[in-house]
N, C-alpha and C positions, 0 to 999 in steps of 0.2 A: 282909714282903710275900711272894705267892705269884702265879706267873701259872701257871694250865691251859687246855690246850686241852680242850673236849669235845665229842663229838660225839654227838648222839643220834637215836635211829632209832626208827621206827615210824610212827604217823601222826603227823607233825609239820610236814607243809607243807600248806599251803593253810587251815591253822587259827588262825592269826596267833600261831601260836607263838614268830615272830620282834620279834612288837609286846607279849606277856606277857613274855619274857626283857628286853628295855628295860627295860620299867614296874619287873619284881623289881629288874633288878640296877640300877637308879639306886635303887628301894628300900633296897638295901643299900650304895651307894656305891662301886658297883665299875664298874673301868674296864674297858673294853676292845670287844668287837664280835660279834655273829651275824650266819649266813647263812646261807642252804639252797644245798645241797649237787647237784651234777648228778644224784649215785643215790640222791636222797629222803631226807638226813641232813640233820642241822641244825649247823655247827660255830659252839663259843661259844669265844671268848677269855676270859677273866675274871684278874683283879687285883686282890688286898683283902687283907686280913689273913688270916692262916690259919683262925683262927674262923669269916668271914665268907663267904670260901669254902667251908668246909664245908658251911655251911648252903643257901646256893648250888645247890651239886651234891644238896644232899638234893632240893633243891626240882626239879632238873634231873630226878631221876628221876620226878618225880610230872608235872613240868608243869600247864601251863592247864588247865581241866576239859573243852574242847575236842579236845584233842589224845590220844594212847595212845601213851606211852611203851614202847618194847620193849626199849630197850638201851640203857646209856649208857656210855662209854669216855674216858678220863680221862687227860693224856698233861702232865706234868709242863715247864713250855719255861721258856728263860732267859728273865731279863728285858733283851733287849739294843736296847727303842726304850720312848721313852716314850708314856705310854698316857693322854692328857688326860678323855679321856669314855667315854660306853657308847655305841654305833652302830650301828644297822643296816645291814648291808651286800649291796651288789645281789647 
């Protein structure tokens, strides 16, 4: 198993970029949570197999067709709570 933070930046709020990262990552079975961020970023938690995050994060840089990806940052964290579902968070 793998958990990352990521954070991605560009136009990503107000385009329900928070309710497409839902929809993928219960797609792929991965647990954990997004929310937009006070300076216009988007942070995703994610948890899945190493595979499955990969593909994840490929998808992270592309995003919703709504949205314009300009950056995406990717930050390795322990896994020290457990992580029952995927969430959108206020």
């Amino acid at each position: 198993m793998r958990r990352v933070k990521i954070l991605v930046s560009g136009r990503v709020q107000g385009v329900y970029f928070r309710v497409f990262t839902q929809n993928k990552a219960k797609h792929f079975a991965i647990k954990g949570s997004v929310r937009n961020l006070p300076d216009g970023r988007v942070e995703i938690i994610a948890e899945a197999e190493h595979p499955v995050i990969e593909k994840f994060i490929k998808w992270c840089h592309k995003g919703p067709i709504t949205a314009r990806v300009d950056h995406v940052d990717i930050y390795e964290l322990e896994m020290d709570e457990v992580l029952t579902c995927f969430q959108i968070m206020p």
